[in-house]
C-alpha positions as CSV (number, residue, x, y, z in Angstrom):
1,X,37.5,-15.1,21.7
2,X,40.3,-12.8,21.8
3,X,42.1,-11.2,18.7
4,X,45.3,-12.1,18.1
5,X,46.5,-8.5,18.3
6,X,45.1,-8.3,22.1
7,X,46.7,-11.7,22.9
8,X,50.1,-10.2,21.2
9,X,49.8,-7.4,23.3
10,X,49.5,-9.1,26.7
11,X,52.0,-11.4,25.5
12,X,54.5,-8.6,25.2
13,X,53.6,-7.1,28.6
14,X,54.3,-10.2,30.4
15,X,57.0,-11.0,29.2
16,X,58.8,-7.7,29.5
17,X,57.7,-7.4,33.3
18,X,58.9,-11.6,33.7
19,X,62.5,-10.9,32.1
20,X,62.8,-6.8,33.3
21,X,61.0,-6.6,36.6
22,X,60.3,-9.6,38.8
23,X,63.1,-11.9,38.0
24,X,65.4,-9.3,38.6
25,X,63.5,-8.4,41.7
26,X,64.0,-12.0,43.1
27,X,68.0,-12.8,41.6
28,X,69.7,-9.4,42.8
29,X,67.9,-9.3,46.1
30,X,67.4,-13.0,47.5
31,X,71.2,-15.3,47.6
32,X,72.6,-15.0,50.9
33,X,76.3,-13.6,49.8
34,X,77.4,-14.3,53.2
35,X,75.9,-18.2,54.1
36,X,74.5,-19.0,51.0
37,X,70.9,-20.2,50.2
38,X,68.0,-17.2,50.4
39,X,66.8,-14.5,51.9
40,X,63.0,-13.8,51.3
41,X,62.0,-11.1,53.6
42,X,61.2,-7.4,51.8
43,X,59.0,-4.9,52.9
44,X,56.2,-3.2,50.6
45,X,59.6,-0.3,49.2
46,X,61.6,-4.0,48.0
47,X,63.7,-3.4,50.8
48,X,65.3,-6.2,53.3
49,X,63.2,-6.2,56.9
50,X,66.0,-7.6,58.6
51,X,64.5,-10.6,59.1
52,X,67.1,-13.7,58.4
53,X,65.2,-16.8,59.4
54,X,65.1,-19.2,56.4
55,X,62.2,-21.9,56.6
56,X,62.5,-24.9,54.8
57,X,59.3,-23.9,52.1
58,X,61.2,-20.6,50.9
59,X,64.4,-22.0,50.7
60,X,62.8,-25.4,48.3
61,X,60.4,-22.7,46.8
62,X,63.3,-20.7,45.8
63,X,64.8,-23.8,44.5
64,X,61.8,-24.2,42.3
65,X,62.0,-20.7,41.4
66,X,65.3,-20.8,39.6
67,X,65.2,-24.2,38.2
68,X,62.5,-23.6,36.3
69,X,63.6,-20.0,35.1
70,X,66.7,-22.0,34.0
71,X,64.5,-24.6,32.6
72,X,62.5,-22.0,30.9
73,X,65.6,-20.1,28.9
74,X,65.3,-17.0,31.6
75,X,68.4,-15.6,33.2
76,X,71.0,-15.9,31.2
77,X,71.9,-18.5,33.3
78,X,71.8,-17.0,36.1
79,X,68.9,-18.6,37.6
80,X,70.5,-21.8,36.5
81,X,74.2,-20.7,39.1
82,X,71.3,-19.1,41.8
83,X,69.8,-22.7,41.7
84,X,72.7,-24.7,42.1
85,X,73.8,-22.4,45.5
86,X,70.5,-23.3,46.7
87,X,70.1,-26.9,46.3
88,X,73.9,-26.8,48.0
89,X,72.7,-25.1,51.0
90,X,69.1,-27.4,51.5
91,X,70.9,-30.4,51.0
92,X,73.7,-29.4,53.4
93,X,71.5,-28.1,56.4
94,X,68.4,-29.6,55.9
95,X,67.7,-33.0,56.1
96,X,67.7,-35.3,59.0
97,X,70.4,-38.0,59.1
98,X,69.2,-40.2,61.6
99,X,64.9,-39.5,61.4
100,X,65.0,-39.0,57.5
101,X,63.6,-36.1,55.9
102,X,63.5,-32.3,55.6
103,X,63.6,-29.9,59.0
104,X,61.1,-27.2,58.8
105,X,63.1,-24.2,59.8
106,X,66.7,-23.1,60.4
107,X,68.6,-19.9,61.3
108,X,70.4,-18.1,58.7
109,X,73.4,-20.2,58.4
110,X,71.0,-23.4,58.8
111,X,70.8,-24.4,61.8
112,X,68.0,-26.0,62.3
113,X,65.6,-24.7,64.6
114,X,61.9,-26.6,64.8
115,X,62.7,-30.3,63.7
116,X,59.2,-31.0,62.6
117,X,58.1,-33.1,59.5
118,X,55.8,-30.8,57.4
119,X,53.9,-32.9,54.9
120,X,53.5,-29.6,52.5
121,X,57.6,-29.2,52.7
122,X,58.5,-32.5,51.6
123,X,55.6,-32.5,48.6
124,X,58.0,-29.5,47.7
125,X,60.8,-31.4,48.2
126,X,60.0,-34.3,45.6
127,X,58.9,-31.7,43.2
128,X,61.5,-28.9,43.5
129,X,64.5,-31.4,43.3
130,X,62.7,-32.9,40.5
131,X,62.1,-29.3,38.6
132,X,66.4,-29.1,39.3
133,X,67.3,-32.2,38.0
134,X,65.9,-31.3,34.7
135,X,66.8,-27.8,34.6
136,X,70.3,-28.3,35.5
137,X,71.5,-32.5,34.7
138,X,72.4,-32.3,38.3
139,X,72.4,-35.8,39.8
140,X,72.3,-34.3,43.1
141,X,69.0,-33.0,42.3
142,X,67.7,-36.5,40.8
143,X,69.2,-38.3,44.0
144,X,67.2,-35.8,46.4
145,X,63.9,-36.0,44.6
146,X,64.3,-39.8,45.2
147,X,65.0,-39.6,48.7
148,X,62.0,-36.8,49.4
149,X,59.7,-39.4,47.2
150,X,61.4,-42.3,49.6
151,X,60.7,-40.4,52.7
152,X,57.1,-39.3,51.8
153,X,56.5,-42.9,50.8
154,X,57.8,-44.6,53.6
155,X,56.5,-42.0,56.2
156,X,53.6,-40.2,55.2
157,X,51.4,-42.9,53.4
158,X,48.3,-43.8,54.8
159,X,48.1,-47.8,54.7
160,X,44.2,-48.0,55.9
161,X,42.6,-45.1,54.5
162,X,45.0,-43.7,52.0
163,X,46.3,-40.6,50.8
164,X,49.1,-38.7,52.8
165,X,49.1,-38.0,56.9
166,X,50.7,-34.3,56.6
167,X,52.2,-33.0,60.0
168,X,55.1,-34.8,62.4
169,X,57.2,-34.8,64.9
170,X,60.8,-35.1,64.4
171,X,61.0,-38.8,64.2
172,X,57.4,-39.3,62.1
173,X,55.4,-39.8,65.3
174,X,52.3,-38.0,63.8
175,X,51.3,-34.9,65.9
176,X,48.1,-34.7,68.2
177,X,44.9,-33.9,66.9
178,X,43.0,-30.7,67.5
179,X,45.0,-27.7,66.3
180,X,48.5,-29.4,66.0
181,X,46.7,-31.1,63.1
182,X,48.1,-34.4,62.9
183,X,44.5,-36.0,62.8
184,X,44.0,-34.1,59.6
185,X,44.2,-34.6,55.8
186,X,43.6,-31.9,53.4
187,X,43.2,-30.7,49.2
188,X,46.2,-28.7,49.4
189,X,49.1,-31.4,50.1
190,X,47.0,-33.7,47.7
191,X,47.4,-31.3,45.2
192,X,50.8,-30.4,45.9
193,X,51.6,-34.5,46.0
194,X,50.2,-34.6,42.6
195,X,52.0,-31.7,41.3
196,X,55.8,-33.1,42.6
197,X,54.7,-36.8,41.5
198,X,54.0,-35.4,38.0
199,X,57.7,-33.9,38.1
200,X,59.1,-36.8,39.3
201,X,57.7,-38.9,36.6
202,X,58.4,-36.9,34.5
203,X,62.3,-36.9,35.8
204,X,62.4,-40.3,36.1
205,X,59.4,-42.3,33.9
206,X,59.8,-45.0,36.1
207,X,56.1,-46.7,36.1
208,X,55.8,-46.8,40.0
209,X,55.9,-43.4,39.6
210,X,53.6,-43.3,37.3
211,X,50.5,-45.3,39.3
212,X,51.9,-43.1,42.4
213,X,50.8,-40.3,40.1
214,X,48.0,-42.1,39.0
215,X,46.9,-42.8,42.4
216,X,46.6,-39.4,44.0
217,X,44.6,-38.0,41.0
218,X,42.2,-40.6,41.3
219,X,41.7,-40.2,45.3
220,X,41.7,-36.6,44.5
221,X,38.6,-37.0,42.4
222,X,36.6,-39.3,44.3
223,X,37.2,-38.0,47.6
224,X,38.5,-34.5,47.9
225,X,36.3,-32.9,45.1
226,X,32.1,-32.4,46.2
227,X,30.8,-35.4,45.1
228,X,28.0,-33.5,44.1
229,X,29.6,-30.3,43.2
230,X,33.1,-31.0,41.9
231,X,34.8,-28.8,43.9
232,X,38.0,-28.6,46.4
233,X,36.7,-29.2,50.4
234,X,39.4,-28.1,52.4
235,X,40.2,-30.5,55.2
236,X,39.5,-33.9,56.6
237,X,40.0,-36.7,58.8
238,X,42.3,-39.7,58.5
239,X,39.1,-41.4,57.0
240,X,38.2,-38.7,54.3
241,X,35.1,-37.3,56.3
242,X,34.9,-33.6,55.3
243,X,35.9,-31.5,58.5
244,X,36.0,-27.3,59.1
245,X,38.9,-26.5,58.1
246,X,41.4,-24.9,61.0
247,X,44.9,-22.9,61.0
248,X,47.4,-25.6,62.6
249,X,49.6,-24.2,65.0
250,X,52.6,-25.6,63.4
251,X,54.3,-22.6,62.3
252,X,54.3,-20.6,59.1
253,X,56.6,-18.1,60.4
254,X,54.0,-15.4,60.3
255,X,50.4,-14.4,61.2
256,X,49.9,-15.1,65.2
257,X,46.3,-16.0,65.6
258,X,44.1,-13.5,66.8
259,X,43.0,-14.2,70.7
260,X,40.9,-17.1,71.4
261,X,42.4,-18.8,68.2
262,X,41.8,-18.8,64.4
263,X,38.0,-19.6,64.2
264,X,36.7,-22.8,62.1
265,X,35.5,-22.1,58.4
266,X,32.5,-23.1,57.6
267,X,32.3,-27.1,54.9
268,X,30.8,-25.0,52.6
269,X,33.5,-22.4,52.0
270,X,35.6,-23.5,49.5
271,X,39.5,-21.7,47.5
272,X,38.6,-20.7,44.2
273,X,42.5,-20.1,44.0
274,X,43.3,-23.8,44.7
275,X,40.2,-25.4,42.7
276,X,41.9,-23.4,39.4
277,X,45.2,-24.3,40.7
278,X,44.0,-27.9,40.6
279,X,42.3,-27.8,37.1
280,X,45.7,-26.6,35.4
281,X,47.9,-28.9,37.4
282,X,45.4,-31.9,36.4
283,X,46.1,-30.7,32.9
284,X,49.7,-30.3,33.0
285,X,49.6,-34.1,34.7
286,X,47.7,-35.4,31.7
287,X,50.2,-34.1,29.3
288,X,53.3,-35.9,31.3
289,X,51.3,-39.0,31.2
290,X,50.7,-38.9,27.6
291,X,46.7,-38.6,27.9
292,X,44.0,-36.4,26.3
293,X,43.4,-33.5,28.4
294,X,40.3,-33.7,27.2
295,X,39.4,-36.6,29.8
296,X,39.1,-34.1,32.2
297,X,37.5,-31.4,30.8
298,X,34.2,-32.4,33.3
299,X,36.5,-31.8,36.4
300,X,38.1,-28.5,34.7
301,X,34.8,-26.9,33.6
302,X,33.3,-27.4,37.0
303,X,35.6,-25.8,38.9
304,X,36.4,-22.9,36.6
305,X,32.7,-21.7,36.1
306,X,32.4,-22.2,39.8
307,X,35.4,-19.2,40.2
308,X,33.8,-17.3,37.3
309,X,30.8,-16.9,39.0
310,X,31.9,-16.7,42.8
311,X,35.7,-16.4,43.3
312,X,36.1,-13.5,40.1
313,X,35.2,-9.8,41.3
314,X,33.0,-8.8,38.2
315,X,32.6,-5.0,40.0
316,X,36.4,-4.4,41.3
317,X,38.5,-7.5,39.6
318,X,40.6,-9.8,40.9
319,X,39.8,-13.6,42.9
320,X,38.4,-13.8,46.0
321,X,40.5,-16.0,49.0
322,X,37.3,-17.9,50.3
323,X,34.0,-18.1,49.0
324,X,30.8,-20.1,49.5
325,X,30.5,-22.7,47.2
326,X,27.1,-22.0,46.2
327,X,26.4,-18.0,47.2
328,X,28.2,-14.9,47.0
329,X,31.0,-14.4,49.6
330,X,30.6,-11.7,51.8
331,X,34.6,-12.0,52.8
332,X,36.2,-10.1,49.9
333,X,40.2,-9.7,50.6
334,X,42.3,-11.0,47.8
335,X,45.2,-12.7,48.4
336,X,48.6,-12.7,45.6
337,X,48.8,-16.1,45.3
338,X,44.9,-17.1,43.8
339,X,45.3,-14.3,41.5
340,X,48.6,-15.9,40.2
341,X,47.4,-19.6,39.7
342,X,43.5,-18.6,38.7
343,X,45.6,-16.8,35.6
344,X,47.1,-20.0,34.5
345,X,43.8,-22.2,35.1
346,X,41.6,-19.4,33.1
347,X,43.9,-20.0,30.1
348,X,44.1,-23.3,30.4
349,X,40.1,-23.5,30.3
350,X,40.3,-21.2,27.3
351,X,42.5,-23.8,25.2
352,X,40.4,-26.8,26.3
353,X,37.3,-25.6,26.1
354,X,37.2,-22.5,23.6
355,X,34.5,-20.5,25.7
356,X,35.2,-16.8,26.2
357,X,34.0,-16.4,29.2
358,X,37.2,-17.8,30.3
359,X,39.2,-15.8,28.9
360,X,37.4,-12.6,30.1
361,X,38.0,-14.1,33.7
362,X,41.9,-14.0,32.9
363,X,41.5,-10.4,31.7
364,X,39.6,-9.8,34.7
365,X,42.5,-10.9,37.1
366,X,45.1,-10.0,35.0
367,X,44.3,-6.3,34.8
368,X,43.5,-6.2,38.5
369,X,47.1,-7.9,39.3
370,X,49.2,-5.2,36.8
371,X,46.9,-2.6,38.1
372,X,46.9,-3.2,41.8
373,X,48.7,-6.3,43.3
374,X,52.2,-5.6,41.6
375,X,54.0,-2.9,42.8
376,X,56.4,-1.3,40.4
377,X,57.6,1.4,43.5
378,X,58.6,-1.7,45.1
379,X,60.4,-3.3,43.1
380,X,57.9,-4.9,40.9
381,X,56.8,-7.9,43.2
382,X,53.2,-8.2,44.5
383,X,51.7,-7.1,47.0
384,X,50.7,-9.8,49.8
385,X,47.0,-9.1,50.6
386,X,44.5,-6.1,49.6
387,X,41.3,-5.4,50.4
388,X,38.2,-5.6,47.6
389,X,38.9,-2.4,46.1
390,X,42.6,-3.1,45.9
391,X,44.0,-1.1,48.8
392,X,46.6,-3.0,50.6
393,X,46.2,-4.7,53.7
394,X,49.4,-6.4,53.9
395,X,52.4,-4.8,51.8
396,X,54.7,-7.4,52.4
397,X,56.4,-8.5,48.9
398,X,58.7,-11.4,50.5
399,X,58.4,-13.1,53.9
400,X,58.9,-16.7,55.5
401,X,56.7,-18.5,53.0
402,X,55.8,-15.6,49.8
403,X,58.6,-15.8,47.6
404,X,58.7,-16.4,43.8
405,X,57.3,-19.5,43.5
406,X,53.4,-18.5,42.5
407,X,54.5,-14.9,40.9
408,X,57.3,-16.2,39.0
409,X,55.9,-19.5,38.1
410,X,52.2,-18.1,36.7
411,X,54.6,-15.1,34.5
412,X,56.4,-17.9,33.0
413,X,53.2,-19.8,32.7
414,X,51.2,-17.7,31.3
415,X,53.6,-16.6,28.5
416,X,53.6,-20.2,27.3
417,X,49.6,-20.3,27.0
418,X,49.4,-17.0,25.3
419,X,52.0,-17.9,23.1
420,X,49.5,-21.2,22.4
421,X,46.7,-18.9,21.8
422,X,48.6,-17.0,19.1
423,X,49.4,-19.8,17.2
424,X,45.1,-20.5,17.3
């Protein structure tokens, strides 16, 4: 295991580059002075594309951001003002008076411009109001993440098969099937469900939020993990039948499809980046229900050692996007956000389970991200995508959907569990 001099070290570093670097990166550049809310779109200098369209995932994301900052004693309260304009501007723009929850996208001063229902937005919607409400006391932000929870409950529950139908027209008429994706279930708004009922509960400690809670960790388990190999499959039908997972054509804001369309990825390819994500969120879950983390040790040591030995770059460094889930991948482009959430898991594994080889995964990553993915020329934000050797690919450091949420969030993360290894 680590020394506590090397843990003390890193320790340092991050929190220097949270408090001097990327905060700053994200508070002077994103608020709107002019409309209010954020702007999220910087090239690879740190510098403002031009680009004003504000999406309803970077605007809640942002919300996120700064609410936990606040929450977290960053800022100077700062983050805790930045949060407040934000929740303003969502809450005045956003959501749908006579349908019921959040638009996807608006214009810059909020006027919304695709009225779809996206699943993934209102998971951040429970969770992001929630993250305000205790950051801030604002009963705004407790009354919001009841009414996201209201409208998930009400709209997106699946009363024959269960789990969460993710993707809507305006008035909750799910979308077709094939591309449009409204046939589909997948891991990721399970996951993200989990993560905002967790915050919610732990807002609220009402105990129907607590089986809700209950209830999506348990489906997660028994039907989106391999039964056989414990980890994440990536999409399926209304029925939980494992499907190839596709890009849906509801929009992101970025990334047109190449021509003939995105191609299907093979059942077997599997996110190393969400299955960590998943194993520290499970964790954090336990702790805000008040149970031994150690009741899912199984789960967390499955799909860690399954990153450590196919999602982790042993040669070059850094986590793979999408690898096989029982062979080397042979598609080796790393994406910011796994390397931002596969930090926090690693650590995570390292407290609960006391095996180094976890904790050489996190130095792994984390000396690939300081080394390659943050860019200090920038601005000190990461970069988007790079290729295996860490050139870049895709220099953007803020568009429709990257903001602060996974950079911020793993920093202030990670500081906490190095701070837990010290005290070991």
């Amino acid at each position: 295991m680590p020394t506590k001099s090397e843990v003390s070290s890193i320790l340092e570093k991050t929190q220097t580059y949270l408090t001097e670097v990327l905060l700053p990166f994200w508070i002077e550049r994103s608020p709107d002075p002019e409309w209010g809310g954020f702007l999220s779109h910087f090239d690879s200098h740190g510098r403002s594309t031009g680009e004003t369209t504000k999406t309803f995932l970077m605007q809640i994301r942002m919300l996120y951001t700064m609410s936990s900052a606040h929450r977290a004693g960053y800022g100077l309260g700062r983050c805790g003002d930045l949060a407040r304009m934000g929740a303003e501007f969502i809450l005045e723009h956003y959501w749908d008076r006579e349908h019921d929850g959040w638009f996807w996208i608006a214009d810059r001063q909020g006027r919304p411009t695709c009225l779809d229902k996206v699943g993934y937005g209102h998971s951040f919607g429970v969770y992001a109001f929630s993250e305000y409400a205790l950051a801030t006391g604002d009963e705004r932000g407790r009354e919001a993440a009841l009414r996201s929870y209201d409208a998930v409950c009400r709209h997106m529950l699946d009363g024959r098969h269960g789990g969460f139908i993710e993707l809507f027209q305006r008035d909750w008429t799910p979308l077709p099937g094939s591309t449009s994706g409204g046939d589909r279930k997948s891991f990721d708004v399970h996951m993200h469900m989990m993560e905002a009922f967790t915050t919610l509960y732990e807002l609220t400690g009402r105990p129907s939020h607590r089986r809700r809670l209950l209830e999506v960790i348990d489906l997660i388990l028994t039907r989106i993990l391999h039964p056989e190999n414990g980890l994440g499959v990536t999409q399926f039908a209304y029925d939980f039948t494992p499907l190839p997972a596709i890009i849906f054509d509801t929009t992101w804001g970025r990334d047109a499809p190449p021509p003939g369309g995105w191609p299907a990825k093979p059942l077997d390819q599997t996110s190393p980046g969400h299955n960590v994500e998943f194993a520290w969120l499970l964790l954090h879950a336990a702790d805000v229900l008040g149970v031994p983390r150690a009741q899912f040790a199984t789960v967390v040591r499955r799909l860690c050692d399954h990153a450590v030995a196919y999602g982790i770059d042993g040669e070059f460094g850094g986590v793979y996007a999408d690898v096989p889930m029982d062979r080397p991948t042979t598609l080796t482009e790393k994406q910011f956000w796994q390397q931002a959430e596969v930090l926090i898991g690693m650590l995570d594994a390292c407290l609960l389970l006391g095996d180094e080889n976890y904790w050489r995964a996190f130095r792994n990553v984390y000396d690939f991200v300081f080394t390659k993915f943050v860019n200090l020329a920038g601005g000190g934000e990461w970069y988007e995508r790079l290729d295996r050797q860490g050139n870049v690919i895709d220099g953007a450091l803020g568009h429709h959907w990257k903001i602060s949420y996974h950079t911020v969030r793993s920093m202030i993360q990670v500081i906490e569990r190095l701070r837990k290894l010290t005290e070991r």
